[in-house]
C-alpha positions, 0 to 999 in steps of 0.5 A, spaced: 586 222 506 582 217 510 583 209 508 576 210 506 578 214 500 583 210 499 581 203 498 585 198 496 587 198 488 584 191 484 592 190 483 594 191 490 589 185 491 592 180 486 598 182 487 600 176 493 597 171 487 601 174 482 608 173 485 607 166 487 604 164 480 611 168 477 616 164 483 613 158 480 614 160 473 621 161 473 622 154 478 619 151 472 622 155 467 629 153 471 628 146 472 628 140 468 621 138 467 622 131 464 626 130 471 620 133 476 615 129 470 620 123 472 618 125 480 611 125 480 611 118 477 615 115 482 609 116 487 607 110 492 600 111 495 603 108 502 607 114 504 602 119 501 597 116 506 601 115 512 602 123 510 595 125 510 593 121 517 599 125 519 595 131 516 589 130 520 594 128 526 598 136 526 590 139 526 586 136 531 592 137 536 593 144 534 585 144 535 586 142 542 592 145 544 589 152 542 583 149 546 587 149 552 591 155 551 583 159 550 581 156 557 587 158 560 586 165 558 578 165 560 574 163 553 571 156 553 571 153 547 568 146 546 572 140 543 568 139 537 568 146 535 575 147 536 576 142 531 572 145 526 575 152 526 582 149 526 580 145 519 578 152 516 583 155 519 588 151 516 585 151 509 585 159 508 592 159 511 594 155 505 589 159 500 590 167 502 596 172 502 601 171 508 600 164 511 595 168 517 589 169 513 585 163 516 588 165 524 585 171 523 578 169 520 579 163 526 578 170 531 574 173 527 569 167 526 570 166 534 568 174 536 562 172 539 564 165 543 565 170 549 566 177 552 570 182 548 569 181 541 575 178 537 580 181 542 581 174 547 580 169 540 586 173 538 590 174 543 588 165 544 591 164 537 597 168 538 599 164 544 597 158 541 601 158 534 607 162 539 607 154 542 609 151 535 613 157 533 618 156 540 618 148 538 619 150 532 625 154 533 629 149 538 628 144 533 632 149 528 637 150 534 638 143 534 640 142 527 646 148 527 651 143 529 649 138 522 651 144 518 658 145 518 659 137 517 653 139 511 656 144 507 663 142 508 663 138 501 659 144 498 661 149 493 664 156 494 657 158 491 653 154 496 658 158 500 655 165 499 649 163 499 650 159 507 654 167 508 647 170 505 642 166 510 647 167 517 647 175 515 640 175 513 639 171 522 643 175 524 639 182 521 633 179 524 636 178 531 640 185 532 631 188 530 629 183 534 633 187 540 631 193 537 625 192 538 626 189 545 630 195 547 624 200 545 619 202 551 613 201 547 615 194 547 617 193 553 609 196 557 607 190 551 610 185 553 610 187 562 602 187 559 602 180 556 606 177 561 601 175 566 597 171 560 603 169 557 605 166 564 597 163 565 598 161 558 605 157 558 607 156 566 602 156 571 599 149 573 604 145 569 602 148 563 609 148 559 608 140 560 602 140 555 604 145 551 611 143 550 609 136 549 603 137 545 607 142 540 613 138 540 608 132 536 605 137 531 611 140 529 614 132 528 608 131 524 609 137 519 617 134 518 614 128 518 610 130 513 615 132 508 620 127 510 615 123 507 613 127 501 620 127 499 620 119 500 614 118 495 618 121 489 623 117 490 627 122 494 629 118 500 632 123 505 637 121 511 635 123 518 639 129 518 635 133 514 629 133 519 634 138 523 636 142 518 634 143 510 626 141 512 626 146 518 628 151 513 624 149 509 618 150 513 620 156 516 621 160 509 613 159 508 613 164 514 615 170 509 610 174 508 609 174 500 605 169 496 600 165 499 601 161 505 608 158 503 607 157 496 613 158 492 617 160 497 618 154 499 619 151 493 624 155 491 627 153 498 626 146 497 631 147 490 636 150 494 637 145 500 636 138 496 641 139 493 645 139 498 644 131 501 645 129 493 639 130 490 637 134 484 633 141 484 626 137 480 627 133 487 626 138 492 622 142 487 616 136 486 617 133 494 615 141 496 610 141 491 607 134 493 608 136 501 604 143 499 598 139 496 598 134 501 597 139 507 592 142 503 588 136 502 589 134 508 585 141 510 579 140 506 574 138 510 575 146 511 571 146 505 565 142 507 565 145 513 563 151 510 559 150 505 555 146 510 555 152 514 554 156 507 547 151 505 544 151 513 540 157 512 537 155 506 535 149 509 532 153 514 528 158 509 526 151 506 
C-alpha cells in the first residue's frame, strides 16, 4: 500500500504535542508548586535581559555561520537573508516535533536560492548544525573529568541513574560504529567527504567555523546559566561543563517539541546535584525555554510580514 493510501492518522499528528503536554503534567505533578511558585517570583529582569541579547547574539552568528558554510558549498546567500531564515527557523524549531522542523523549512523555503532544488540548502544546514554539534560534543568531553568529583557525594540512586546514562553513550557509541562499519555508510561519507573538507578545512575554514561555533555554543550555556541565576538558582561554574550540556543535549531526543519536556525532566534530575531543589531545575528549564522562544520571535513578524505582502500587492 502506497503512502497515499495510507496517510497520516490525526493521532499520530497530535501525538509529539500530546507526550510533552503529559511529560510536563507528571513534572508538575512531582514537583512542589509552592517551591516552582517561589522560583518564578524570584526573577530580576537584569539576567533575563542579558539572556534575550545573548538569544539574539547565538542566532545571527549562526545565520553567518550557515552563510559561510553555503558559500563554501556554491550557493550565495545575502546576509540580511540569512538572518531572516535563521530567526524562522529557530522559531519552528521550538514549535514543531523533533527540534529540526525549522531546518528543514529553512531548505525548503531556500529551494530556489539556486541550482538544484532543496538539495544543496540541505546539504548547507547539515554541515552548518554538524559545526555546532562537534563544539557542542568537546564542550561535553571537557566536562567527563568534573563527574566523578560531582557524584561522589551522591546517593547509591543517583548512582544507578549515572550507571543508566554511561550505558545508554556506550549503546549509542557501539551503533555509531556499526553504521560505520556498514558500506553504504562508508560510499556516503567517501561522497561527503570532498564538501565536508571544503566546508570545514580548506582555506583556513576550521578557524572561522571552530571559533564561530564555539561562541554560539557558549551563548546557549550562558543562556541557561542565566535563567538558573534569575530564579535565584546560582550555579557554579562547573555546571556549564557538565549538567547544562546535558541538559542541552537531552533536547536532541526526538520526542515532543523542540526540547520541551525532555529538558525539564533533565533539568530535575541534575539540579540536584550541585544542591538545589528539582522545582529549581524544573523553573531555570522552563524559564531558558520561554526565553529561546522569545528571543526567536521575530520569526513570527517575519512571517506574518511575508503572510500580508501579497495583500498589499493585490490592494
Amino acid at each position: 500500500m502506497s503512502g497515499e493510501d495510507c496517510p497520516v492518522s490525526p493521532l499520530a499528528r497530535c501525538l509529539p504535542p500530546l507526550l510533552v503536554i503529559g511529560l510536563l503534567v507528571v513534572l508538575l505533578w512531582r514537583t512542589d508548586l509552592g517551591a516552582l511558585g517561589q522560583a518564578f517570583a524570584r526573577i530580576s529582569p537584569a539576567p533575563v535581559i542579558a539572556a534575550l541579547c545573548l538569544v539574539q547574539l547565538q542566532i545571527i552568528l549562526s545565520a553567518l555561520r550557515w552563510r559561510f558554510t553555503a558559500a563554501r558549498l556554491g550557493q550565495v546567500i545575502s546576509t540580511g537573508r540569512a538572518i531572516r531564515e535563521y530567526y524562522v527557523a529557530s522559531l519552528l524549531n521550538q514549535s514543531l516535533p523533533g527540534g529540526m522542523g525549522g531546518d528543514a523549512i529553512r531548505a525548503w523555503r531556500m529551494r530556489f536560492a539556486g541550482e538544484g532544488g532543496w538539495k544543496l540548502p540541505a546539504k548547507a544546514i547539515l554541515y552548518e548544525r554538524l559545526s555546532g554539534q562537534a563544539i557542542f560534543f568537546l564542550i561535553l568531553a571537557l566536562g567527563l573529568p568534573l563527574w566523578p568529583l560531582l557524584i561522589a557525594s551522591q546517593s547509591p540512586l543517583r548512582m544507578q541513574w549515572l550507571v543508566i546514562a554511561i550505558g545508554s553513550a556506550g549503546l549509542l557509541l557501539i551503533f555509531g560504529v556499526w553504521w560505520l562499519s556498514r558500506g553504504s555508510a562508508r560510499t556516503t561519507l567517501q561522497n561527503l567527504s570532498n564538501d565536508a573538507a571544503e566546508v570545514f578545512l580548506r582555506r583556513h575554514a576550521w578557524l572561522v567555523q571552530s571559533g564561530v561555533s564555539l561562541v554560539v555554543v557558549a551563548a546557549y550555556v550562558a543562556v541557561f546559566l542565566l535563567s538558573s541565576f534569575a530564579i535565584g538558582a546560582s550555579l557554579p561554574w562547573q555546571a556549564a561543563l557538565t549538567i547544562i550540556p546535558l541538559c542541552l543535549l537531552s533536547m536532541l531526543i526526538p520526542v515532543g517539541l523542540g526540547g520541551w519536556g525532555t529538558r525539564e525532566a533533565a533539568a530535575m534530575a541534575l539540579w540536584p546535584l550541585f544542591g538545589f531543589s528539582a522545582a529549581d531545575g524544573l523553573a531555570a528549564s522552563l524559564l531558558y525555554g520561554a526565553l529561546s522562544f522569545l528571543g526567536a520571535a521575530p520569526g513570527l513578524l517575519i512571517l506574518v510580514a511575508e503572510a500580508l505582502r501579497p495583500q498589499r500587492r493585490a490592494e
